[in-house]
C-alpha positions, 0 to 999 in steps of 0.5 A: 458507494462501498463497492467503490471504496472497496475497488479503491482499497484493493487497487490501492494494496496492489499498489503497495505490493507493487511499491514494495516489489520496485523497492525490493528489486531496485534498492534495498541492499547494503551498498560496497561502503556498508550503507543501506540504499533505500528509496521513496518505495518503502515508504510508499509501501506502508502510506498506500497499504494503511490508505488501502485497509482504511478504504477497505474498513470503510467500505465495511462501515458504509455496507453495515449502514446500508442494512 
C-alpha cells in the first residue's frame, strides 16, 4: 500500500511542478493596463503539492507500521 501512496505522491509533485511551469509561461505577467493575469495554474500548484507531501508522509506512516 505505501509504494502506491508513494507513486501517488510523486506523480502528484510532477503534477505541481507542471501547473506551475503552464502557469509561468501562459500567465503570470502584468498586463499593459497594469493587472496582474493569473489562471487556475497557481492554485492548482499549491492543492497538488500539499495533496502530494500528504501522500508522500503518509506512505511514511503506513511503512513505519509495517515493521
Amino acid at each position: 500500500m505505501h509504494s502506491k501512496l508513494r507513486k501517488a505522491g510523486i506523480v502528484l509533485i510532477v503534477l505541481a511542478v507542471l501547473s506551475r511551469i503552464a502557469e509561468a509561461v501562459f500567465y503570470g505577467d502584468v498586463g499593459p493596463d497594469g493587472v496582474l493575469q493569473e489562471s487556475f495554474f497557481l492554485p492548482l500548484t499549491f492543492i497538488l503539492l500539499a495533496l502530494g507531501l500528504v501522500a508522500l508522509a503518509a506512505s511514511v506512516v503506513a511503512r513505519g507500521g509495517d515493521g
